[in-house]
C-alpha positions in Angstrom: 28.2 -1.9 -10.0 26.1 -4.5 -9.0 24.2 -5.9 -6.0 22.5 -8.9 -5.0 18.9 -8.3 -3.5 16.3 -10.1 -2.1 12.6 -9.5 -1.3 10.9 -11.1 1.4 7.9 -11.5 3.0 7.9 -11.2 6.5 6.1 -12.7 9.6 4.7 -15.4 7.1 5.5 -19.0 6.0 3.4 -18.3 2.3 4.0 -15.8 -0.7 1.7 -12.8 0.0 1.3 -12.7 3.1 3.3 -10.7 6.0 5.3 -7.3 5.5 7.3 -7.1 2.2 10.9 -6.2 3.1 13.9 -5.8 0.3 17.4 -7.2 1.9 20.9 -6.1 0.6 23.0 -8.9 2.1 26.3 -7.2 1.6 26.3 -3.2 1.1 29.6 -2.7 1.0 30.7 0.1 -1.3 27.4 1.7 -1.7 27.2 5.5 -0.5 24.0 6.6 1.8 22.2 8.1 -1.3 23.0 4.8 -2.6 21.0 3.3 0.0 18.1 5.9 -0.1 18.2 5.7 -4.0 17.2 1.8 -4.0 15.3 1.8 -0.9 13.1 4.5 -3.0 13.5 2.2 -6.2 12.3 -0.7 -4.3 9.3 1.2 -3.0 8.9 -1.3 0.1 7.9 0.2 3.1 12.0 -1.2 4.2 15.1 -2.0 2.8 17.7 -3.5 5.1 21.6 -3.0 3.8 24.1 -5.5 5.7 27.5 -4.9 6.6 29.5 -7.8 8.1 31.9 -7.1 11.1 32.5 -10.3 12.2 31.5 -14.1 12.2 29.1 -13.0 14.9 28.0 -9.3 14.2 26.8 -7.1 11.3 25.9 -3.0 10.9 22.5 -2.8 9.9 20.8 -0.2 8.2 16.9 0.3 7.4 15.9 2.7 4.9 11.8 3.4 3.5 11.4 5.2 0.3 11.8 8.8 1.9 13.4 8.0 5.2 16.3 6.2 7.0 15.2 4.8 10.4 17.1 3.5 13.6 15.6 0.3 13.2 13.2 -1.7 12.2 11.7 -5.2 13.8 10.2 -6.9 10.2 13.4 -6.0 8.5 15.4 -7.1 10.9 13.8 -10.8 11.1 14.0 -10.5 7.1 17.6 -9.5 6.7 18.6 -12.2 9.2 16.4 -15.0 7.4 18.1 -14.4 4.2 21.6 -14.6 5.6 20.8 -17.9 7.3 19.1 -19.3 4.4 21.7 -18.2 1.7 24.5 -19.9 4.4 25.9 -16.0 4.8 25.6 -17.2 7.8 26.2 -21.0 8.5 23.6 -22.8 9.5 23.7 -25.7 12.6 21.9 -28.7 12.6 19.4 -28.0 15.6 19.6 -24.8 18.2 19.8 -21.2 18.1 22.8 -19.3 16.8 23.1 -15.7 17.9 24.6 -13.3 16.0 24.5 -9.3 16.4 23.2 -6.3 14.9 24.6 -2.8 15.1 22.0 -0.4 14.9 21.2 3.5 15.5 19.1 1.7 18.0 21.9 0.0 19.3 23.8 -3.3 19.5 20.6 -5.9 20.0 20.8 -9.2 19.7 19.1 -11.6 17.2 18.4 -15.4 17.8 18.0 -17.9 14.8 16.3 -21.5 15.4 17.4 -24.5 13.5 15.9 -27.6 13.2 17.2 -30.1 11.1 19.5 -27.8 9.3 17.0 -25.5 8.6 15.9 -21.7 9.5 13.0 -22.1 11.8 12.2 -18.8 12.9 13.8 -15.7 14.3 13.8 -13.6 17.2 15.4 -10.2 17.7 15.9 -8.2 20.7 14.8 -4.8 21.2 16.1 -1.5 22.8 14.9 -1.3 26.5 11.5 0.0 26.5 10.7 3.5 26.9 7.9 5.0 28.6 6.8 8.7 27.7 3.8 8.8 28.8 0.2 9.8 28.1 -0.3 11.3 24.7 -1.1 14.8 24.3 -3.2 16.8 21.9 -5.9 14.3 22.0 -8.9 16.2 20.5 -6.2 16.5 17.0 -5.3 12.5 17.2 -8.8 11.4 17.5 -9.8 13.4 14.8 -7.0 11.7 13.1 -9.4 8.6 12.7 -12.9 10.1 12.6 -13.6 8.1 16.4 -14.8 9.7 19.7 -13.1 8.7 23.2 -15.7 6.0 23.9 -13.8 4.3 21.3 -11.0 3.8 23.5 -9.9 0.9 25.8 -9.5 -2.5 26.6 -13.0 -4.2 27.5 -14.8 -2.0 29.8 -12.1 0.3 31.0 -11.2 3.4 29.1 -7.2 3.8 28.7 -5.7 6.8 26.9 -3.4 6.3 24.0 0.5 6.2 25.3 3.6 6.8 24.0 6.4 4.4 23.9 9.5 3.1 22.5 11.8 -0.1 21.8 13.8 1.5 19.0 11.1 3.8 17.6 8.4 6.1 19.1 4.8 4.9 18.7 1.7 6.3 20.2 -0.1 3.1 21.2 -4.2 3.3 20.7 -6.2 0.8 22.2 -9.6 0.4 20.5 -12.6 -1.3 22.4 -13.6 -2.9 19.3 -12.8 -4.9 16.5 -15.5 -3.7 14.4 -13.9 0.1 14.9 -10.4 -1.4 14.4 -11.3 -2.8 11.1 -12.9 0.3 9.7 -11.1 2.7 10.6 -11.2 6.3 8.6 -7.8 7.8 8.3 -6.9 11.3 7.6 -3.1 10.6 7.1 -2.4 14.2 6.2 -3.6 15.2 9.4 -2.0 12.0 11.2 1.3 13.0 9.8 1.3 16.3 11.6 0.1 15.5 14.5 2.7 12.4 14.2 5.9 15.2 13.9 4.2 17.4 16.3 4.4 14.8 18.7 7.8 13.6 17.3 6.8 9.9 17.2 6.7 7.5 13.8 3.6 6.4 13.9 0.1 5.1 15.9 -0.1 1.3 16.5 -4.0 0.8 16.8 -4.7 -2.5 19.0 -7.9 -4.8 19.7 -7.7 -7.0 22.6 -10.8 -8.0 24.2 -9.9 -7.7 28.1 -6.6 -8.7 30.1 -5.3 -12.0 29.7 -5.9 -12.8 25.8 -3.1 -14.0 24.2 -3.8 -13.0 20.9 -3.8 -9.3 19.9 -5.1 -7.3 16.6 -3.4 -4.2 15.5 -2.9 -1.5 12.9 0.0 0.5 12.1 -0.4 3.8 10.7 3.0 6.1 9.7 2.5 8.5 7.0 5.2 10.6 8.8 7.8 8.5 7.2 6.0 7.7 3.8 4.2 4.7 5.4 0.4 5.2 5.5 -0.5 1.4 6.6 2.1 -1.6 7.2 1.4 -5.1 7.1 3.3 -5.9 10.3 5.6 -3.7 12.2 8.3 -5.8 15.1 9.0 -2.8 17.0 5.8 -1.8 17.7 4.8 -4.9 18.8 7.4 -4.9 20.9 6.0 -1.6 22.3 3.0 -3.3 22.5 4.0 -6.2 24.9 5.4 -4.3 27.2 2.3 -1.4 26.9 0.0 -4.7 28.2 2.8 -6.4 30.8 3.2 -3.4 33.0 0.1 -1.9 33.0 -1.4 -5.4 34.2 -2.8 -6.4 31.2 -1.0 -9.5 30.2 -0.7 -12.5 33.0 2.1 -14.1 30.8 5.1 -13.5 29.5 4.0 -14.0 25.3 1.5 -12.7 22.9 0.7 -13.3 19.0 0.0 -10.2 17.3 -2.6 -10.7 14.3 -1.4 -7.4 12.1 -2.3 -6.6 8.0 -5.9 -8.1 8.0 -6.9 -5.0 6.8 -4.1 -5.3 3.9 -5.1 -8.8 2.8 -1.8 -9.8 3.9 -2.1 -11.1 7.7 0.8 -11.4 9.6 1.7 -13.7 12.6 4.2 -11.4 15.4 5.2 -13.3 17.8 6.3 -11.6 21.2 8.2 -12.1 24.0 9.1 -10.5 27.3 11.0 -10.9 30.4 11.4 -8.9 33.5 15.0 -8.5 35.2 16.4 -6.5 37.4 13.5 -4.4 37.7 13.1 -4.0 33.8 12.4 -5.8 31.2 13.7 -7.3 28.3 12.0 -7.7 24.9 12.0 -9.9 21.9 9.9 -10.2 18.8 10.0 -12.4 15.7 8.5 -14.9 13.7 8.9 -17.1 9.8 9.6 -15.4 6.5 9.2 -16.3 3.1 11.8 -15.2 0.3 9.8 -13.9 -2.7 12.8 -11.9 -5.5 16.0 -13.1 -5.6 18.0 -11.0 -8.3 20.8 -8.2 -8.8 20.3 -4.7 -9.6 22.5 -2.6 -11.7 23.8 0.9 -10.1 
């Protein structure tokens, strides 16, 4: 049997830059340890499997090496950019087309911009966002990162790491410093226990330097699901918008997360939100950059 695959690098317009996702356009046929066997093969921290329902829907799948997830944000914006681009999906002249995606997460939505005939950039929605609260067990996640609590906050004011979710659990870390952000000292065996004790994926470590800033720089750390650092993660920054909009942080209604510095392979989120009807709604997304194009033999 054989499949057509893709790699692409998401959350960048250039080669080597973003988050590395592999994309199985059309998975029909292939079995779920199938899907595990080439997610592991690929060795990316996802690989997205498609299965078209409709003109205007797909199942969506998101497997890492060890792991199948509910969702995932930079494989969702990948999976959808290679559709578009390789007219799976048609393209329009100028406009957004929406199509949508049936996840574990849920059915979400997913917006693609044309201009001129050609993919612009993407947006996806996200699951409702999810609030559990402060995190506990503090002493064990600080340890996690070799950092004491005056290493916490945004500007002056100290704020304790929360937990929330739109699609995935993430406690969210806010570091008073870039300098700390960039140098941080991770024990991920230790992170990965305190990760399943707590029952969340990972920690999305921020830097913003007081409210109001529009630009955001973060760190995602998951080791619980095989993924010691990613180069850009769209649900956690979706997390992230919403951590900052309703705790008074963020005057607006957008944000641009600057995510993989670390990595050498920076990566440009852009986020959205919206309040309605005493909630709020989410999107994330931004350009990709098709890298592989080729089949593999099962």
């Amino acid at each position: 049997m054989k499949i057509d695959i893709y790699q692409v690098d998401v959350f960048s317009s250039k080669p080597f830059g973003g988050n590395p996702a592999a994309v199985v356009p059309d998975a029909r046929g292939l079995s779920n340890e199938d899907m595990q066997n080439i997610a592991r093969e690929m060795n990316l921290s996802e690989t997205v499997f498609m299965f078209p329902l409709d003109e205007e829907s797909y199942e969506v799948r998101f497997f890492t090496p060890t792991h199948e997830v509910d969702l995932c944000g930079h494989g969702t914006i990948g999976a959808f950019y290679v559709l578009a681009l390789k007219n799976y999906i048609p393209s329009i002249k100028n406009g957004i087309k929406k199509i949508y995606q049936n996840t574990k997460a849920g059915k979400l939505s997913v917006e693609i911009y044309f201009c001129d005939g050609k993919v612009n950039k993407i947006l996806m929605e996200q699951a409702p966002p999810k609030d559990f609260g402060e995190v506990k067990y503090m002493e064990q996640l600080l340890e996690c990162f070799n950092i004491g609590i005056d290493s916490l906050g945004i500007g002056d004011e100290y704020i304790k790491p929360t937990i929330i979710s739109t699609g995935l659990k993430d406690i969210f870390l806010p570091i008073n410093s870039k300098e700390i952000l960039d140098n941080l000292e991770v024990d991920f065996n230790k992170l990965k226990e305190v990760s399943n004790v707590l029952e969340v994926i990972g920690v999305h470590a921020f830097y913003i330097p007081g409210a109001n800033f529009t630009r955001v720089y973060t760190r995602n750390f998951a080791p619980a699901v095989g993924i010691n650092e990613e180069a850009a993660t769209g649900t956690s920054n979706g997390g992230l918008i919403y951590f900052l909009k309703s705790r008074g942080y963020l005057y607006g209604n957008e944000i641009i997360s600057i995510q993989g510095e670390a990595m050498n392979r920076p990566s440009y989120i852009y986020c959205k939100i919206d309040e309605n009807n005493g909630g709020y709604s989410v999107k994330i997304g931004g350009k990709a950059k098709i890298v592989l194009d080729g089949i593999m033999y099962i």
